[in-house]
C-alpha positions in Angstrom: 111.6 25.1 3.5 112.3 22.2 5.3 109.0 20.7 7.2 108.7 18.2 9.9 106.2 15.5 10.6 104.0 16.6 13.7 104.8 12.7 14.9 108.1 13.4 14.7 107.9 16.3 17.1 108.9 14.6 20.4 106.2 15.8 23.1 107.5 17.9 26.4 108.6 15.2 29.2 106.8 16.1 31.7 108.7 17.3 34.9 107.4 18.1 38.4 105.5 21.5 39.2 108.3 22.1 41.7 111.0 22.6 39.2 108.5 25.3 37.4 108.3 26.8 40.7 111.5 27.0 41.3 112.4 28.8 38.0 110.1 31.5 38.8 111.4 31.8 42.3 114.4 32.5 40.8 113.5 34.9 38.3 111.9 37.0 41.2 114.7 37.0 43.4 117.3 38.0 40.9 115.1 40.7 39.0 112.1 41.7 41.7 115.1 41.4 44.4 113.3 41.9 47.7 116.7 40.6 49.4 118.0 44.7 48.3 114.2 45.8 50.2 115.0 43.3 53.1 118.7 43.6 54.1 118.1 40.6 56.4 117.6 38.3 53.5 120.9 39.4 52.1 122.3 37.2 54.8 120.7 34.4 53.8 121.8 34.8 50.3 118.8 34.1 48.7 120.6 34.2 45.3 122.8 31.5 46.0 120.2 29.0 47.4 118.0 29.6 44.2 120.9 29.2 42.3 121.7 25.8 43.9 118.3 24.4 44.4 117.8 24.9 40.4 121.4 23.2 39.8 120.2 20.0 41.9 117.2 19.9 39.7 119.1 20.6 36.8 121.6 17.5 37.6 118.7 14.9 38.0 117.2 15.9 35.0 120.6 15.8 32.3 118.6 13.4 30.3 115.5 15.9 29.7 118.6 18.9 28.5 118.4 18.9 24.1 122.2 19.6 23.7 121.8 19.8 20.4 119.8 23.6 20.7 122.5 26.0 19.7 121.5 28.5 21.5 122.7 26.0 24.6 126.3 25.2 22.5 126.9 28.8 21.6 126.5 29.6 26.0 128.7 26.9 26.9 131.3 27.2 24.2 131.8 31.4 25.4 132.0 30.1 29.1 134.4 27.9 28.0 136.8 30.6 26.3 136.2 32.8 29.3 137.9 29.8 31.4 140.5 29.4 28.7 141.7 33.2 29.2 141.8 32.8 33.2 145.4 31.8 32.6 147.0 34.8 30.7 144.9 37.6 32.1 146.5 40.0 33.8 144.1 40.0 36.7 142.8 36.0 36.8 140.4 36.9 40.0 138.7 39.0 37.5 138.8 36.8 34.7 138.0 33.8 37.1 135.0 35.8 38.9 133.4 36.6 35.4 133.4 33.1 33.8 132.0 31.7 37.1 129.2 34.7 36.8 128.3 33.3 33.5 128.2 29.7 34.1 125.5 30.2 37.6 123.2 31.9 34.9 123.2 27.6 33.4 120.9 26.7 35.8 118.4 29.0 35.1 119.3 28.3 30.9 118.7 24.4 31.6 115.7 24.9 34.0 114.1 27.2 31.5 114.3 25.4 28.5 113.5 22.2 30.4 110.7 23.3 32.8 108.7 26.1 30.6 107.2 22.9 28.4 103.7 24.1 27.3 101.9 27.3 26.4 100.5 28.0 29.9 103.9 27.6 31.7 105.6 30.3 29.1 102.6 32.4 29.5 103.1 32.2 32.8 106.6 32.5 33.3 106.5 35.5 31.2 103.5 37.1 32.9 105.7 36.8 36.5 108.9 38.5 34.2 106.5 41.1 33.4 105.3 41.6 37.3 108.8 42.2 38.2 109.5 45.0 36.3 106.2 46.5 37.5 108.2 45.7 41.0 111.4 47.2 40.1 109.4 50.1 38.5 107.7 51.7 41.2 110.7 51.8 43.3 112.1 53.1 40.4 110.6 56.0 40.0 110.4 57.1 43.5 114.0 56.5 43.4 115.3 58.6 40.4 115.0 56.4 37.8 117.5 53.3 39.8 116.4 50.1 40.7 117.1 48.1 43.9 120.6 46.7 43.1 123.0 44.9 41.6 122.5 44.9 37.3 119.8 47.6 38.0 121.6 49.7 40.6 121.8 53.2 38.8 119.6 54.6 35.8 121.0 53.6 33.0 121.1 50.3 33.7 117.7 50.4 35.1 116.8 51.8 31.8 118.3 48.9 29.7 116.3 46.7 31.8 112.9 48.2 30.9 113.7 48.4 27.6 114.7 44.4 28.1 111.1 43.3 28.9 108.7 46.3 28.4 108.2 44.5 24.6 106.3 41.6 26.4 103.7 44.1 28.4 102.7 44.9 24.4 102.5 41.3 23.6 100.4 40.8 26.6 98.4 43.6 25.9 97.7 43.0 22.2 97.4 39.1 23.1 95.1 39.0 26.0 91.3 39.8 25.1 89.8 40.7 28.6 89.6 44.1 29.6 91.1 44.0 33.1 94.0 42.2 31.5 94.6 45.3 29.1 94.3 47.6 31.9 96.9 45.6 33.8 99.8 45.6 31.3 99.0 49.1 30.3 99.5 50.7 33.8 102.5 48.0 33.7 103.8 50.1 30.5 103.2 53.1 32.1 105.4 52.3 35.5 108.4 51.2 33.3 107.9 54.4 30.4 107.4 56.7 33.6 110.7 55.0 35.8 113.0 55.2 32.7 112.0 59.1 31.9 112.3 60.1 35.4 115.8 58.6 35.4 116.7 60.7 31.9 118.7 58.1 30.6 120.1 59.1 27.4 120.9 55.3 25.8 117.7 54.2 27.4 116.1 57.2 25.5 117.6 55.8 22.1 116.5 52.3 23.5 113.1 53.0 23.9 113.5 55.0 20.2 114.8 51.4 18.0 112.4 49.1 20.7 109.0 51.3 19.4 109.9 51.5 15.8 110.7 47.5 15.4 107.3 47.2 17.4 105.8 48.9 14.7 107.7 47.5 11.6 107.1 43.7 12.5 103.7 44.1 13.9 101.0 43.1 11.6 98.6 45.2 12.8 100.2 47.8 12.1 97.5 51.1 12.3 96.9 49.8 15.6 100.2 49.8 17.0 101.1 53.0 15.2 98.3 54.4 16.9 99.6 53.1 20.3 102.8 54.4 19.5 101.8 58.0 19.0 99.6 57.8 22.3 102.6 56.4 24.2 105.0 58.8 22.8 102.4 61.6 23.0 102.2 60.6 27.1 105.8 60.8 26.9 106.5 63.9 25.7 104.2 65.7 28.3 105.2 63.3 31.0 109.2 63.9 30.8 109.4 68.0 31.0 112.3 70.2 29.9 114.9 68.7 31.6 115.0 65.4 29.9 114.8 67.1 26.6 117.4 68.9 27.7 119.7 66.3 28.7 118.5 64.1 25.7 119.8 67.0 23.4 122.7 66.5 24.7 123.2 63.2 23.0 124.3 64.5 19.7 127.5 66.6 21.5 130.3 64.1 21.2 133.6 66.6 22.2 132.2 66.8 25.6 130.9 65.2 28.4 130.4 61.7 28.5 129.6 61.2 25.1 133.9 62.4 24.3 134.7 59.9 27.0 132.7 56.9 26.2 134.2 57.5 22.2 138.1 57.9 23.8 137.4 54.5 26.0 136.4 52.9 22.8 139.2 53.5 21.2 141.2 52.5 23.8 139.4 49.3 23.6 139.8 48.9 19.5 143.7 49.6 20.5 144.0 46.9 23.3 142.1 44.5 20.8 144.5 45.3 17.8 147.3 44.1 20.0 145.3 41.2 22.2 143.2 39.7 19.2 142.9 36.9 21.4 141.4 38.9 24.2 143.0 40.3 27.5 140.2 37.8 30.0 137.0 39.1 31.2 136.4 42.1 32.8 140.2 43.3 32.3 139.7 45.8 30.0 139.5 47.8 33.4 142.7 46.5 34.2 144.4 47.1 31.2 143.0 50.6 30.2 145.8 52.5 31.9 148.1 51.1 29.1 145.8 52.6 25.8 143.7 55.3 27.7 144.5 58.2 25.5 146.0 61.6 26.3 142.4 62.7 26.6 141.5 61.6 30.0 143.9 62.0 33.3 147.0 59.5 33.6 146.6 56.3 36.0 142.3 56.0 35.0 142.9 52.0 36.4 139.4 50.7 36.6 137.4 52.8 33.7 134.9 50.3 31.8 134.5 50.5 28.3 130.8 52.1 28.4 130.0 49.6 25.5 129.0 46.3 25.5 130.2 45.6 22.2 133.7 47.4 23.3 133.8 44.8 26.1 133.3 41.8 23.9 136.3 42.7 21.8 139.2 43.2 23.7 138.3 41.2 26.1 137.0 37.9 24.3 139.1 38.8 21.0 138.2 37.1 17.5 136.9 33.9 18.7 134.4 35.3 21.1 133.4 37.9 18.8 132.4 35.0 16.5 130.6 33.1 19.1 128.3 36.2 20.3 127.6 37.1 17.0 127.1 33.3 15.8 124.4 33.3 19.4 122.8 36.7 17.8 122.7 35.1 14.0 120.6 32.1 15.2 118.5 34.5 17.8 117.3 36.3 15.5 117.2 33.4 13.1 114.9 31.8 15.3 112.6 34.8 15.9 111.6 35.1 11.7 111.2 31.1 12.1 108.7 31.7 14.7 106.5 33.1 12.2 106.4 30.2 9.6 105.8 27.9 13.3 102.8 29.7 13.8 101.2 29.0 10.2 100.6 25.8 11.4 98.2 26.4 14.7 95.2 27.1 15.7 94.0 30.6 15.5 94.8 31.6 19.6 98.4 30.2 19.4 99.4 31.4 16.2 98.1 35.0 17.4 99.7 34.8 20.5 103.4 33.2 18.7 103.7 35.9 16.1 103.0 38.6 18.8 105.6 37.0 20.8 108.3 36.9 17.4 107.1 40.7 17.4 108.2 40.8 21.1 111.7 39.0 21.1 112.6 41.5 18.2 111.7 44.9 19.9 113.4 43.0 23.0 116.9 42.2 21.3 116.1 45.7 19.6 116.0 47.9 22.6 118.4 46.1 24.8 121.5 45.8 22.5 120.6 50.1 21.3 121.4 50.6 25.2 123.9 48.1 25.7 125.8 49.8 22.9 126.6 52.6 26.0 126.9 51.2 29.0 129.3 48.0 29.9 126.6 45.1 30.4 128.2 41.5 28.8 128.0 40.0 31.3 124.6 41.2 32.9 121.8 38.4 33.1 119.3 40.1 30.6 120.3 38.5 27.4 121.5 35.3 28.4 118.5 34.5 29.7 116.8 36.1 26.2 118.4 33.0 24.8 117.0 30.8 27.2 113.8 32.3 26.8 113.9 32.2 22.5 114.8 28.6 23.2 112.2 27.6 25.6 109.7 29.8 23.0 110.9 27.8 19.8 110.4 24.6 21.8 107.1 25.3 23.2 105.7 26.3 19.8 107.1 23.2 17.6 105.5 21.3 20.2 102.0 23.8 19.7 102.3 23.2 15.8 102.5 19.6 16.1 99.5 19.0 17.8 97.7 21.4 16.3 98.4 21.2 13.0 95.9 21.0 10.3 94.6 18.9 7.4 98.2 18.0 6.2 99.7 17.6 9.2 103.1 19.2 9.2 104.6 21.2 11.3 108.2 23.0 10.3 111.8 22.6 12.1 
């Protein structure tokens, strides 16, 4: 495999604390959302300024932005075809509307990957991610399983989101050696197992099902995390009670219910890709469903999603943006295995604390696109900033293996 000279490993620029800040600022107000606790804050739109203050930071620092991650490309190039599409969809306020939604997430990309520039800031960064879902949790479960608002309003997108980020509460918890740390990101588990259960999410249950055995297959320590597998799942099982067996059983009934109608809306959505291979625009599947909604559901169902994130992609992105998504996931992923050979070359702590986090990204990607295969969530925040983050990780480590490094010196791309 191709290896790189630890000089030739350009170190971090260093940027001002403020833009840091700001980034975590901004992860709290769009995941912890205290503007949906506080309605006066909603008039202040707390969002927005966040949104804009990390955009002004983001334009004096162009220079300090590596255009040639892919990760980076592969974001901007999908934007891009969204904007292309605005033109021929049928409804271009929808189409318009859903490639601005994507391109606010760039600030946070850019500030990311530009900010987060040493092992402490990612720790950190991560430890605040990790916080907010304890946040979102606890109103969570005293609120049937639904978060706040907005990509976490109801309980099966609350669900997705736990299953998003509860991977890194078991990378903090196998990483972190003091006790009270443990203790801390094992109630943190808890909240987000307990919140998810209570909501009886049925793709959240499968979520949590792919997100615990990848935990286990990639983790080295792999007793260990069986055994905190079976003591989790054991918690679960008495935890959740008959009635979220009983709607979990329900999973495997596919002529009724919800399972029959997600399966008819994706075949509407194969249908209205077979004739729209170049996509129908963002977010008008909904628009468009009256015209391949089958004889199944009620005449004039204007407005149906395609309960499928992978149903969403292709009718309305067609070919070319089914390429680029799965081109973003190839080098994801890619990345993640690369993160292990990285790690050969620290110290002991780092290398520890890398792998865990490869073992982290994996359950991550593993658990959120098992729910996002049921419920309509492109264009939600989580992944994107997954790829953000898997950038900012791969960046951070290079930069850990270079300076680390042993005897020989090298340190791989």
């Amino acid at each position: 495999m191709e290896q790189l000279e630890a000089s030739e490993v350009e170190p971090a620029t260093p940027v001002g604390k403020a833009w840091f800040v700001l980034t975590i600022i901004y992860l709290f107000i769009d995941c912890a959302r205290p503007q949906d606790l506080v309605k006066a804050l909603d008039y202040i739109h707390l969002g927005m300024i966040s949104v804009l203050a990390l955009l002004v930071f983001t334009l004096r620092n162009l220079r300090l932005i590596d255009w040639k991650i892919p990760q980076v490309r592969l974001i901007l190039l999908f934007i891009i075809l969204l904007i292309l599409e605005i033109p021929f969809a049928v409804n271009k306020h929808f189409a318009f509307d859903t490639a601005l939604g994507l391109l606010l997430y760039l600030p946070f990309v850019f500030s990311c990957i530009c900010s987060v520039d040493s092992k402490r800031k990612l720790k950190s960064i991560l430890f605040f991610a990790v916080l907010f879902l304890a946040c979102q949790s606890q109103f969570a479960i005293r609120h049937h399983g639904c978060g706040t608002g907005a990509q976490m309003y109801d309980e099966n997108d609350f669900s997705l989101y736990v299953n998003t980020w509860l991977p890194f509460c078991f990378m903090f918890f196998l990483s972190e050696k003091a006790p009270w740390k443990k203790i801390l990101f094992g109630l943190i588990t808890a909240l987000g197992l307990a919140a998810s259960v209570i909501g009886r999410s049925r793709g959240g249950f499968m979520g949590l099902i792919v997100m615990f055995f990848i935990f286990w297959l990639f983790n080295p320590r792999k007793l260990v995390s069986l055994l905190i597998i079976g003591v989790v799942g054991l918690s679960l099982y008495m935890f959740a009670g008959d009635k979220y067996w009983s709607r979990i059983a329900t999973s495997s009934d596919t002529q009724h219910g919800t399972a029959k109608e997600r399966i008819e809306s994706w075949r509407a959505g194969w249908n209205m890709f077979l004739h729209n291979p170049l996509g129908v625009g963002g977010n008008n599947y909904q628009i468009r469903f009256t015209e391949y909604q089958s004889s199944w559901f009620r005449r004039g169902m204007w407005g149906r999603v395609a309960h499928s994130l992978w149903f969403t992609l292709l009718p309305e992105t067609g070919i070319i943006g089914v390429a680029i998504f799965f081109s973003l996931l190839f080098i994801n992923i890619r990345d993640i295995f690369r993160l292990r050979n990285v790690a050969r070359y620290c110290r002991d702590e780092d290398a520890r604390f890398i792998k865990n986090l490869s073992v982290a990204l994996l359950g991550s990607l593993a658990g959120f696109f098992s729910s996002a295969s049921f419920i309509s969530v492109l264009y939600y925040p989580h992944y994107w900033y997954l790829c953000a983050f898997i950038s900012t990780i791969v960046l951070v480590a290079n930069r850990c293996a270079a300076s680390n490094s042993y005897g020989d010196s090298t340190a791989p791309e």
